[in-house]
Backbone as numpy.savetxt, mean C-alpha at the origin, in Angstrom:
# Nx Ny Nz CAx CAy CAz Cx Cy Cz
27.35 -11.78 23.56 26.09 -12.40 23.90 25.18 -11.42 24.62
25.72 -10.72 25.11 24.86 -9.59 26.12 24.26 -8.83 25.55
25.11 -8.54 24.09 24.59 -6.97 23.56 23.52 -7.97 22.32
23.58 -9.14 22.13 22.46 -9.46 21.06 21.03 -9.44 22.14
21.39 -10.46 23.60 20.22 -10.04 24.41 19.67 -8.55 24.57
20.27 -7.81 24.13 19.80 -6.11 25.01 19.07 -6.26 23.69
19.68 -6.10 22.26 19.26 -5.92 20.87 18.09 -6.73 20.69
17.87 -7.93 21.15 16.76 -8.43 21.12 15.59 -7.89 21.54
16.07 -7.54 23.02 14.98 -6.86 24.06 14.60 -5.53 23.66
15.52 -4.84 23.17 14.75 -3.47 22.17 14.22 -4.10 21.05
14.43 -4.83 20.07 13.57 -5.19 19.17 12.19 -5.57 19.24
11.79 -6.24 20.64 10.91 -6.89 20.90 10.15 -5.81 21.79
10.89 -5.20 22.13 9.86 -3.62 22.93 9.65 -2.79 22.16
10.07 -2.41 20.99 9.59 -1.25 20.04 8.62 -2.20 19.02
8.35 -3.06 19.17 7.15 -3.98 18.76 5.82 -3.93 19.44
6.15 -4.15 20.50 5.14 -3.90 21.66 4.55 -2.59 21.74
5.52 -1.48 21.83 5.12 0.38 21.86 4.01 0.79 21.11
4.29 0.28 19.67 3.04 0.07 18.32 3.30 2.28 18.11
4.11 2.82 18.37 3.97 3.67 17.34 2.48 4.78 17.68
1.82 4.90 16.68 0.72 6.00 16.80 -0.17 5.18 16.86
0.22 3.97 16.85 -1.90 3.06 16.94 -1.74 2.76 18.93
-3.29 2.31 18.97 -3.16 2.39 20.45 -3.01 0.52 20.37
-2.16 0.49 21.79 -1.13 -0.56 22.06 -1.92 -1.99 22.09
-2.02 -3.04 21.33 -2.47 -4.40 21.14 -3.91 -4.39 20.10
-3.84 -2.82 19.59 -4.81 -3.23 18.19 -4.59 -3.42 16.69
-4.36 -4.66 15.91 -3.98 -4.44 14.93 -4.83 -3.69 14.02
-4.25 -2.85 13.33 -5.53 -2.53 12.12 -5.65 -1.15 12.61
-5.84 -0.80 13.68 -5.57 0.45 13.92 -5.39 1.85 13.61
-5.86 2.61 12.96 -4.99 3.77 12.34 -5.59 5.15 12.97
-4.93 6.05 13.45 -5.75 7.21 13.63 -6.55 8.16 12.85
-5.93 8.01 11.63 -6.86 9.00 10.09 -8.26 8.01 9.33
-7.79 6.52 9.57 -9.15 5.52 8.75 -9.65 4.66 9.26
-10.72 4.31 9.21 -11.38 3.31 10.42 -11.19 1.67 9.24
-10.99 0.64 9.76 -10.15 -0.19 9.11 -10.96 -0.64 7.33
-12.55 -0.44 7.67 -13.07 -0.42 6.15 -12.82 0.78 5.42
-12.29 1.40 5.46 -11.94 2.81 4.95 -10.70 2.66 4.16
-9.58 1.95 5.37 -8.16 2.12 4.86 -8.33 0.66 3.75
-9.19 -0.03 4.30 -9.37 -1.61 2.87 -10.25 -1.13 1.61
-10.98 0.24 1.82 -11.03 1.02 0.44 -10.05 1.55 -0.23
-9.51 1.89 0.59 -8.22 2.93 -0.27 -7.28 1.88 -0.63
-6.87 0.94 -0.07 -6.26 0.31 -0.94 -6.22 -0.71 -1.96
-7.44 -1.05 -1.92 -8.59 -1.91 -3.07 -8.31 -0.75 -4.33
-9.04 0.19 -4.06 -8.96 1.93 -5.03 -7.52 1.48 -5.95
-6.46 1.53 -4.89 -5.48 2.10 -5.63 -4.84 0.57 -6.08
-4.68 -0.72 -5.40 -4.24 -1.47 -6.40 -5.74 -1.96 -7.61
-6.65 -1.34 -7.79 -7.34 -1.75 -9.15 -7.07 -0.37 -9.75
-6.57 0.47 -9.43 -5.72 1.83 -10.48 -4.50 0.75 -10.93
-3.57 0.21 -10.24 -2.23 -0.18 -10.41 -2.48 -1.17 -11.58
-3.26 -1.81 -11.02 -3.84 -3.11 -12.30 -4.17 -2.58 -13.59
-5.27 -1.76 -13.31 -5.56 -1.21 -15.32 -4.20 -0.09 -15.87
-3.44 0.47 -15.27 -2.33 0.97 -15.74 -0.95 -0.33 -16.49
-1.03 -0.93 -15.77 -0.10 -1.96 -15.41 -0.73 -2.70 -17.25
-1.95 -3.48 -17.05 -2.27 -3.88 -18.42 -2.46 -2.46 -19.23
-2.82 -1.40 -19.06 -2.84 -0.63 -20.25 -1.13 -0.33 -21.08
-0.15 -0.39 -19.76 1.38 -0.50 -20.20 1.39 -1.58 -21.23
0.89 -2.43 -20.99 1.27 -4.00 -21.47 0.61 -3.84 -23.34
-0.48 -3.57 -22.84 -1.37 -3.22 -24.13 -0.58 -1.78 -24.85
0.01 -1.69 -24.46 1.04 -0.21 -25.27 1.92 -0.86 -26.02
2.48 -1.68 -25.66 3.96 -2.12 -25.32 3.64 -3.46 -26.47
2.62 -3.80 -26.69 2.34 -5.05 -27.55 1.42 -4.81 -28.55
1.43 -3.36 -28.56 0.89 -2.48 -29.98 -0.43 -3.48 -30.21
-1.55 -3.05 -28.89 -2.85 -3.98 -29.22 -4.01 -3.14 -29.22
-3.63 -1.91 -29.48 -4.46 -0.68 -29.64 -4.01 0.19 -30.96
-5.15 0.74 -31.51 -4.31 1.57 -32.45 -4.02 2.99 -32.06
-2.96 3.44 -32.88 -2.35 4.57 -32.65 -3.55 5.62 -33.05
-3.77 6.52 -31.52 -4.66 8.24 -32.12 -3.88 9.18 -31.10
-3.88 9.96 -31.01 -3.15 11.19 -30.22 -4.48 11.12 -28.71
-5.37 10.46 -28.63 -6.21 10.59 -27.91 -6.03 9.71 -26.51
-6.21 10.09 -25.26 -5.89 8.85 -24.26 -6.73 8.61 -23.63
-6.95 7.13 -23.48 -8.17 5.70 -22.57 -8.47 6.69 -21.43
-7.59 7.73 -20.25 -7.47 7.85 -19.34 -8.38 8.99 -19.16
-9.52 9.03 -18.26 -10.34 10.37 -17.82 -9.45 11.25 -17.12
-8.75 12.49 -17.70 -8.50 13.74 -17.06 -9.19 15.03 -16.83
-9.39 15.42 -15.82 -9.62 16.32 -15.38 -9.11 17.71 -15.50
């Protein structure tokens, strides 16, 4: 019983510490200010999404076959 209380009490203090953000701000980050980091990840799950259906659209032969690809490379 003692050692789940101690285990608790570290669980519940390395909660509190918060790591590299400063202590009782959620959202926090030191590299993105919080509309920044809700760009980047808007960005990358609407990348995840048109990959995700372009798989689907591969995979259910709803395109025709050219050696050429949908995808802008650089």
């Amino acid at each position: 019983m003692r050692k789940l209380s101690i285990l608790g009490l570290f669980a519940i203090s390395s909660f509190a510490v918060g790591g590299c953000a400063r202590p009782f701000e959620i959202g926090w980050t030191p590299a993105y200010s919080l509309g920044e980091r809700g760009n980047l990840i808007a960005r990358n799950w609407d990348l995840e999404g048109k990959m995700t259906q372009d798989d689907i659209d591969s995979l259910l032969m709803l395109r025709p076959l050219t050696g050429l690809t949908t995808w802008k490379l650089r």
